[in-house]
N, C-alpha and C positions, 0 to 999 in steps of 0.2 A: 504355514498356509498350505491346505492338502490340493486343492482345486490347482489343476497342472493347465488350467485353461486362465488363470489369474492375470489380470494386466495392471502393469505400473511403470509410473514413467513421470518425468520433467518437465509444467510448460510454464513458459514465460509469456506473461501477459505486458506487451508493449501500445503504449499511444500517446496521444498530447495531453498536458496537463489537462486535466478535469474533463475526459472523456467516460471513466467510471469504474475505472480497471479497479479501484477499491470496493467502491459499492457491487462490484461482481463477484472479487473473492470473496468477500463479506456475505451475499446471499447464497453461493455455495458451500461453503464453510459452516454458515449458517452460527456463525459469532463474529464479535467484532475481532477482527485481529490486523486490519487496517485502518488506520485513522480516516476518517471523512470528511472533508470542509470545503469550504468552495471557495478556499485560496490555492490557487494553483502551484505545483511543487510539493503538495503537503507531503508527501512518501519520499521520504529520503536513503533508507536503505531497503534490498533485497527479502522484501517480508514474505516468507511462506505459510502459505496457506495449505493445509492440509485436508484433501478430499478422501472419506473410505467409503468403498460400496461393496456389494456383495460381490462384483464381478472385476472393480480395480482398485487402486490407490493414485490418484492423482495428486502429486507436490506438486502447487503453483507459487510462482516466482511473481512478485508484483512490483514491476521495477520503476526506478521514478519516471516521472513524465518528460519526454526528451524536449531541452530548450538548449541555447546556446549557453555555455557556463560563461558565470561574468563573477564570479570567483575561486576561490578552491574549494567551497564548498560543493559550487556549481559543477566544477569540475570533477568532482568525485561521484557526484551524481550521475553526469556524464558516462563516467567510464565503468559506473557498478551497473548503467542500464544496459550498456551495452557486452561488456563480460558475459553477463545473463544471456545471450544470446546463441553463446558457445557450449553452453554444457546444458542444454536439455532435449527434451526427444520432440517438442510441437511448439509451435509459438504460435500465443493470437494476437492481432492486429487488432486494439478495439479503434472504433473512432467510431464522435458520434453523429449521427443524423440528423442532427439540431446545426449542424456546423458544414459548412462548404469544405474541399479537399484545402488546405493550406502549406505552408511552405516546410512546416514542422512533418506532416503528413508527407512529403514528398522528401524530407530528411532520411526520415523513418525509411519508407520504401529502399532508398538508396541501401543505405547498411540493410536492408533484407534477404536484398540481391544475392548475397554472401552467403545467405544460408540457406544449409542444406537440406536442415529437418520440413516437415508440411507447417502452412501453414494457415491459418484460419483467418479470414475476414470476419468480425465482430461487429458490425453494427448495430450500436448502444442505443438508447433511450427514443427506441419508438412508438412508445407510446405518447411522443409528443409533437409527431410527425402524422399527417394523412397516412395511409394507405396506398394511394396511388402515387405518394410521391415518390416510393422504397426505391422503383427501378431506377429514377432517376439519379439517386443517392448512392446506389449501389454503382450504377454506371461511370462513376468518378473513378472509383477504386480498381474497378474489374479487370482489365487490362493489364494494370501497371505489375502484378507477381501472378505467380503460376500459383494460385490459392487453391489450396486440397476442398475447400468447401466456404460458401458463403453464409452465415446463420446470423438474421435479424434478432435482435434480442432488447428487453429492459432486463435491466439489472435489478431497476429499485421495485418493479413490480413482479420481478418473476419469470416473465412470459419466455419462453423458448427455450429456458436454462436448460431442461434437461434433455429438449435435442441438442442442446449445445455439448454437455456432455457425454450425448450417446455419440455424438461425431469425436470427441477428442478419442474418446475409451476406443473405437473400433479400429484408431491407428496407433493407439499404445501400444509397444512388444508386451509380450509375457513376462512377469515378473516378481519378485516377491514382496510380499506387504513391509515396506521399512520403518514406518510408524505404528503401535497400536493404536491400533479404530477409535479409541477416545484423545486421542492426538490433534489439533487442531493448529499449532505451530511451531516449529522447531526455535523459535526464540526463547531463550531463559524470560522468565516473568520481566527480570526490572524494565527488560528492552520496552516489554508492551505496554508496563504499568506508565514510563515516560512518555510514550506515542501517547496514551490517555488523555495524561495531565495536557500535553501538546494540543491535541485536537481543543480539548477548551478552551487553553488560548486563541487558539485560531477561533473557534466560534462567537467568543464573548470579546475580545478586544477590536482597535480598529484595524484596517490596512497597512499601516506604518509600521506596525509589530510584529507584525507572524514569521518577517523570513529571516527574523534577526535573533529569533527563538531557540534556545535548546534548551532540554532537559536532562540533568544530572539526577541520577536516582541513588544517593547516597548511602542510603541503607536500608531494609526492609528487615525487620524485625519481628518472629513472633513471640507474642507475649505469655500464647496462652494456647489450649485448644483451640478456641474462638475467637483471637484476636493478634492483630498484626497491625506493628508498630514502621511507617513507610516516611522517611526525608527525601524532602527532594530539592534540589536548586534550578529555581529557573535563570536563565542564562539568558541576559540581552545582552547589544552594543552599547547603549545608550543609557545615560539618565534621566532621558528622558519617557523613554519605555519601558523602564522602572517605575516611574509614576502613572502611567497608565496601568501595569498589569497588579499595583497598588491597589490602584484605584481610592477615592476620597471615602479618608478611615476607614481602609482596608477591604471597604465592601466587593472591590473586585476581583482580591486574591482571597477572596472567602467564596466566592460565586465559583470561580474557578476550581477552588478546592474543593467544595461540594458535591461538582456534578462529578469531576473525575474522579470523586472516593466512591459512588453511587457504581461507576465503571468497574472500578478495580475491585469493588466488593462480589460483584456480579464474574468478577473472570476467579478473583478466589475462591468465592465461597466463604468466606469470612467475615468476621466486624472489621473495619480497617479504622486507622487513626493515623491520620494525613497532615503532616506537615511541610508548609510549604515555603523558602525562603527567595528571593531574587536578587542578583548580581549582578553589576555590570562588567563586562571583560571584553573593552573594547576592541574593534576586530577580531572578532573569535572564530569567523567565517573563514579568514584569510590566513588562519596560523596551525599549521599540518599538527605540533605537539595538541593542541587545544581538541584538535576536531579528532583525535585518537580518543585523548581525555572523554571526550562527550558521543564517544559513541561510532564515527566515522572510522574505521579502520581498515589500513592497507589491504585484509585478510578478506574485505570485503566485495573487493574486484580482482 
């Protein structure tokens, strides 16, 4: 990189479950590289999202959504959101304007106190808020941290991103481009091709199912110039959440399969052939060898 005026840098996007922090990196990024659903918790580890422009590179950190852990998976989420708070150069705060400050929100602030780096108030999805309610909304938050800047934004429409990122870039240091410009996340594919398959569960099944979910991406295979051969195991507690993500003769581990081959074909570039099995391994939330197995790991926080 020749430009000696170049900036890059670290930020961590923190807030309560289903504030939008995916659906943000996602419209910066401008792919999918976070899974979206509107069960909360869906982001389980530290997903980077990679932004290049002509004047910076911004790695954002999308860390899960802060709740009180009520296992060790809970737990681990816990402690990968907050890790993320120590190694990067800006954090933003998103939270949405659809929602009063809460207790989560006043969580959050607390561990913010600590940190050192600027950080950004984010106020998400106003587009579905008046106008004249903003100051009101904003006047929860304003106060409570010494905020480098306050920027109203939607995620899923757009609106304000790129004063959003003209504010991050102007506090970035100077720095050199670490990913090339067609980089969009430092995760090896299986990690994203699993979030995929994940996120369909989460769309297509009920409530009972989603947080008892993993996916094991057991092999990814190519066959050919143009075709890739992908296993995967979905992982419940239950069998009876086996039977749902079945579904009756099989139509809804074919629905599933579907849409997230439609996904992965789109992030390859390739024909894909998607196979998909499910197992039960009761408590798998609760057992540290398991959650390494599936993807959680120490190296993670």
């Amino acid at each position: 990189m020749d430009n000696p005026n170049y900036k890059s840098g670290f930020v961590a996007l923190i807030g309560r479950p289903n504030v939008g922090k995916s659906t943000l990196l996602n419209y910066i990024v401008g792919q999918k590289v976070a899974i979206m659903s509107n069960v909360a918790q869906t982001t389980r580890n530290k997903i980077q999202g990679i932004y290049t422009g002509p004047e910076a590179q911004i790695i954002f950190i999308d860390t899960p959504g802060v709740h009180k852990p009520a296992t060790k998976l809970g737990d681990f989420m816990e402690r990968s959101t907050m890790s993320a708070l120590d190694e990067v150069d800006a954090v933003l705060f998103v939270v949405s304007a659809t929602d009063k400050r809460g207790p989560g929100d006043d969580f959050i602030i607390n561990r913010l106190k600590q940190v050192k780096q600027p950080i950004y108030l984010v106020v998400n999805k106003i587009d579905q808020v008046s106008p004249n309610d903003l100051p009101d909304i904003v006047a929860q938050y304003q106060d409570s941290l010494p905020f480098k800047a306050v920027v109203p934004i939607s995620a899923l429409q757009g609106n304000n991103i790129n004063n959003l990122l003209n504010e991050i870039i102007a506090g970035l240091p100077h720095g050199p481009q670490y990913y090339p410009a067609d980089q969009i996340s430092d995760h090896p594919e299986r990690f994203v091709i699993a979030e995929m398959i994940r996120e369909k569960i989460f769309m297509l099944t009920r409530d009972e199912v989603p947080h008892s979910v993993a996916v094991d991406v057991t092999s990814v295979k190519r066959e050919d110039e143009e075709h890739v051969h992908i296993s995967a195991n979905i992982i419940v507690e239950r069998p009876g959440q086996k039977g749902i993500i079945i579904g009756k003769k099989g139509q809804m581990l074919k629905k599933i399969g579907t849409m997230a081959r439609q996904d992965i074909e789109r992030l390859l570039g390739d024909r894909v052939f998607l196979q998909l099995w499910v197992k039960v391994v009761p408590g798998w939330r609760d057992k540290s060898a398991m959650l390494k197995d599936y993807g959680y790991r120490n190296k993670d926080y």
